[in-house]
Legacy VTK file of the C-alpha trace (Angstrom):
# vtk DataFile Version 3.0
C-alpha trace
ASCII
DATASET POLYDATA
POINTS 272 float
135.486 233.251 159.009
133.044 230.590 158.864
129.670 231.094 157.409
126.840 229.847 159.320
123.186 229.216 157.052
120.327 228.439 159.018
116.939 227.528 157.136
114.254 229.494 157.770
111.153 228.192 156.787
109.557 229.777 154.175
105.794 231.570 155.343
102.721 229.845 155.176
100.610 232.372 152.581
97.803 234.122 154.506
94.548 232.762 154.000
91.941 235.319 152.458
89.669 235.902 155.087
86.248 237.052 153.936
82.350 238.185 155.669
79.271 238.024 154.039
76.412 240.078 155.501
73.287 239.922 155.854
70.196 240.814 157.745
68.117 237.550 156.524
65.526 236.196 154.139
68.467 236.261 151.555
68.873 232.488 151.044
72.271 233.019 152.863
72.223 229.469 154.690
72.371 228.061 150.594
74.566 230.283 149.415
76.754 228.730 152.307
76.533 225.104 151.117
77.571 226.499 147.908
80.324 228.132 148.845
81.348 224.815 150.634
81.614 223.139 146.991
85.365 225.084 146.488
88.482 223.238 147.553
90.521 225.164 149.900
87.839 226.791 151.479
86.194 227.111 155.345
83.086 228.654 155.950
80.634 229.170 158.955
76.999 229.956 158.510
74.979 232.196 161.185
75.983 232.204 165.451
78.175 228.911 164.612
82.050 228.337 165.318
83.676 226.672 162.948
82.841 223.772 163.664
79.319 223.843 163.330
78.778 224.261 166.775
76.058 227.010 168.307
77.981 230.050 169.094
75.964 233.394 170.518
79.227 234.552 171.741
79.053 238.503 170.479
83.015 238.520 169.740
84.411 240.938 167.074
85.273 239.413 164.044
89.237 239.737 164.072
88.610 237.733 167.526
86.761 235.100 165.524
88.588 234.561 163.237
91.503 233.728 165.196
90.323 230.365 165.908
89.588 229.569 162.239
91.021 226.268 160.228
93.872 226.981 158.145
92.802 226.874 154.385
93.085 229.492 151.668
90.221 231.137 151.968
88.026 231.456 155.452
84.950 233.405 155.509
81.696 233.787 157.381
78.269 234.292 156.220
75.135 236.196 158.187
77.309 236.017 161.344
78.382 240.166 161.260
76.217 242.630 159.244
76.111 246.016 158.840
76.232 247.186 162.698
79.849 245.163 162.801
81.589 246.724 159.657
83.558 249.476 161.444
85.460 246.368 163.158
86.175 244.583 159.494
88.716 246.298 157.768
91.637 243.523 156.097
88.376 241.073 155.406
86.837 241.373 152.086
83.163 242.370 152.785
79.929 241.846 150.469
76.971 242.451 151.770
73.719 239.722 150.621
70.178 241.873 150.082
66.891 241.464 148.298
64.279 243.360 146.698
62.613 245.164 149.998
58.348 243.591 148.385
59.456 240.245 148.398
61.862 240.378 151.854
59.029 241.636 153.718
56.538 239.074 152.304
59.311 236.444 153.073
60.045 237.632 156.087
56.394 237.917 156.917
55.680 234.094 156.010
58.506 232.839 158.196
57.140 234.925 161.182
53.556 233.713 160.874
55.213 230.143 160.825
57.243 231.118 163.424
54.066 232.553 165.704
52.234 229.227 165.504
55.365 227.318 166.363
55.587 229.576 169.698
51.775 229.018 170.441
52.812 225.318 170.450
55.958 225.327 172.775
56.850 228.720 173.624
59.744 228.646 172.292
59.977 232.313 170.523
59.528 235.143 173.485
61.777 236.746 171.108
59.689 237.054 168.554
56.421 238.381 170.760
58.688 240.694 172.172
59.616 242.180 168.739
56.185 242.438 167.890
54.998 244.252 170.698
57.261 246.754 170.185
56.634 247.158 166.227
53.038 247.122 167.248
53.885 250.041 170.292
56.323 251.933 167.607
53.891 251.990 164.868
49.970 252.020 167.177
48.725 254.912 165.264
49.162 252.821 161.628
47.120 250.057 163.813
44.845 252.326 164.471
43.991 253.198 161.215
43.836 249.599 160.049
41.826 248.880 162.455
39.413 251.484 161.997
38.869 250.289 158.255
37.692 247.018 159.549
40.710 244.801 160.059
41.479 242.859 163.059
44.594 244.773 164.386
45.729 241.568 166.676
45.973 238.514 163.994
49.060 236.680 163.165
49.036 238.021 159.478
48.621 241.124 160.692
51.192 241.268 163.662
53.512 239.480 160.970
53.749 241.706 158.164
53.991 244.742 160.853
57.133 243.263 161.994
58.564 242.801 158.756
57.839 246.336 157.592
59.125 247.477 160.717
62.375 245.467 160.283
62.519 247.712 156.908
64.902 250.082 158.924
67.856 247.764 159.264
67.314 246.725 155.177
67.491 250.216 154.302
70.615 250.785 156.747
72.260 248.232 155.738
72.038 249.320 151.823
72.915 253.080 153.243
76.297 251.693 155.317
77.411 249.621 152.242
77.310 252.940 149.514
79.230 254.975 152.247
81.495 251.924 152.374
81.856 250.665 148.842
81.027 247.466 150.261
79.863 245.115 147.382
76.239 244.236 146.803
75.382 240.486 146.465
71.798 240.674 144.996
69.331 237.265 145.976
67.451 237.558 142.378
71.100 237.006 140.863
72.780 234.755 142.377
69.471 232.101 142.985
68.877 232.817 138.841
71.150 230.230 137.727
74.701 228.184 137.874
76.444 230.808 136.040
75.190 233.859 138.129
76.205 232.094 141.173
79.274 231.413 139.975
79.823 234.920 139.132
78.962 236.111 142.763
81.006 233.574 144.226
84.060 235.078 142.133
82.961 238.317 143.495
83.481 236.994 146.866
86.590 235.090 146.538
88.403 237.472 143.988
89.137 234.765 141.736
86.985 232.084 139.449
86.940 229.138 140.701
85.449 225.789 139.919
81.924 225.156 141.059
80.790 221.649 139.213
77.578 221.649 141.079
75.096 220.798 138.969
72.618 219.963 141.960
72.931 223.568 143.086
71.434 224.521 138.869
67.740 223.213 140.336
68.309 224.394 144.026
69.077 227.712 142.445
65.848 227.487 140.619
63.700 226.397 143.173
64.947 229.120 145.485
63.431 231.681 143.207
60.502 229.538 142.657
60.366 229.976 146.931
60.045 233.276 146.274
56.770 232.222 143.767
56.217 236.002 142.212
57.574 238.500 141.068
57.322 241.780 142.964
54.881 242.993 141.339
52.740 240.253 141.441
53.434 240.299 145.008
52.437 243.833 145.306
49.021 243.387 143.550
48.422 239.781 145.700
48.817 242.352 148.988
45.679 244.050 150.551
45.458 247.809 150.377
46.298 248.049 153.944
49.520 245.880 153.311
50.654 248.397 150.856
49.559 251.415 152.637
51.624 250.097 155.546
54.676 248.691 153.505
54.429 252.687 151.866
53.988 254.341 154.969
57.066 252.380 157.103
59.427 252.150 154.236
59.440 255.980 152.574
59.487 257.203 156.453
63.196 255.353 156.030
64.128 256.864 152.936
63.746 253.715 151.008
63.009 255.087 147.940
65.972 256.683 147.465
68.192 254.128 149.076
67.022 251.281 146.650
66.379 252.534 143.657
69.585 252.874 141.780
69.933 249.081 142.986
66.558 247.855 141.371
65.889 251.041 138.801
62.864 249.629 136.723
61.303 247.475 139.422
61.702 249.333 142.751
57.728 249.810 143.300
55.049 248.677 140.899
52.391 250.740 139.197
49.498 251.708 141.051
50.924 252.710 144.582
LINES 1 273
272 0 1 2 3 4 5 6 7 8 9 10 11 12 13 14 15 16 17 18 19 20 21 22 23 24 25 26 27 28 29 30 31 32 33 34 35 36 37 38 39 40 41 42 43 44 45 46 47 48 49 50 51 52 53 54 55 56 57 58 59 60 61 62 63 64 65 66 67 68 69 70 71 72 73 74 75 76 77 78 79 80 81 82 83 84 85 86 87 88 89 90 91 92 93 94 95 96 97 98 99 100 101 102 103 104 105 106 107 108 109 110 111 112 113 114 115 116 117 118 119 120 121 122 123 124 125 126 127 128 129 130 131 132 133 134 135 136 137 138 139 140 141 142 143 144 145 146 147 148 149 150 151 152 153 154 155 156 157 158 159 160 161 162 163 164 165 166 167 168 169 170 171 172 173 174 175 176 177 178 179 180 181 182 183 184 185 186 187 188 189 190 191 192 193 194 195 196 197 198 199 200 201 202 203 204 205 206 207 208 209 210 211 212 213 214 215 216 217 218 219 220 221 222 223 224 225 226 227 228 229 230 231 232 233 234 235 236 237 238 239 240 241 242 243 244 245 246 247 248 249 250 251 252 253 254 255 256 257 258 259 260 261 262 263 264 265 266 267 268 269 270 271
């Protein structure tokens, strides 16, 4: 009998295929370009394909990835969060989140930046349409600002009440990720320095890997620096009725609780 042996190529290994979430103001977008340093890696940023290309398409992430470069590990950042998660099981998952003081006051800066941009071009409906309806959700806390002398219809103002308001999908998130186990990627570690970043990055990837990027060391810094205080210097820089209204939004969505076996000693400063 004559023995036939026919070569059968041996199997490409399976690339680790990874998602980052995260609801924003987490320096995701540098995290990204950091990630981009390892060899043998693909990563998208955002509502991008993989080529860099704009990409609102709202497909599930298995459906994504389909179309993804061959490398050994492919991952996405800030394109899925929390809402998508039930859709991600075989992708390693972390989830990217920040102290909930200095997220709103980010968050609150980029809107107010983002406001006078519109004024100029109208290019942000978006963003007037979520403020009218944090400003219809919340009208009695307006009300009460208002009635203590502040202008209830100022950019600062209609900012900061967005931000707060957006304090529902931080706490979510941080609730979906404990039932989960999804990993926590904290912004005040990995934007600390080289070696924290390194250490999330292994986090991510499951192994260490080599990260020679010494011009990320002073980016790392400087994103901090962004952030300018800490949060409780932030805290006592806010007006009473930005505390009162970070207070009243945030403990209505159990907050508190949520966060504080994340940040233990620095959840809320004295004085609130």
């Amino acid at each position: 009998m004559m023995t036939i042996f026919i070569a059968v190529p041996a199997p490409k290994n399976k690339p680790i295929q990874f998602i980052i979430g995260s609801f924003g103001q987490t320096a995701s977008r540098w995290f990204t370009e950091a990630l981009r340093q390892v060899d043998g890696l693909v990563v998208s940023h955002g509502k991008t394909n993989w080529d860099g290309s704009l990409d609102l398409t709202n497909l599930d992430p298995r459906a994504y990835f389909a179309s993804a470069p061959q490398a050994k590990w492919v991952g996405s950042v800030q394109r899925f969060n929390y809402l998508d998660y039930q859709q991600c099981s075989g992708f390693r998952l972390s989830n990217m989140i920040r102290h909930p003081i200095s997220r709103v006051q980010s968050a609150a800066k980029c809107y107010r930046n983002e406001l006078i941009l519109h004024r100029l071009d109208q290019s942000k409906p978006w963003l007037v349409e979520n403020i009218d309806f944090a400003r219809r959700t919340h009208h009695d806390l307006l009300h009460t600002i208002g009635s203590g002398g502040i202008s209830p219809d100022t950019d600062d103002l209609n900012a900061f009440l967005l931000s707060c308001h957006n304090l529902f999908h931080y706490v979510a998130e941080i609730q979906v990720c404990r039932r989960q186990d999804i990993p926590l990627l904290l912004f005040e570690d990995y934007t600390a320095t080289q070696a924290a970043l390194a250490r999330s990055i292994h986090s991510v990837l499951g192994e260490s890997v080599d990260i020679s990027l010494p011009q990320f060391d002073d980016k790392a810094h400087s994103s901090g620096g962004r952030m300018a205080f800490s949060h409780s210097e932030i805290w006592e820089k806010w007006c009473d009725w930005q505390r009162w209204l970070f207070l009243t939004i945030f403990q209505a969505n159990n907050g508190t609780e949520t966060f504080k076996s994340i940040y233990p000693q620095s959840f809320l400063p004295s004085n609130p």
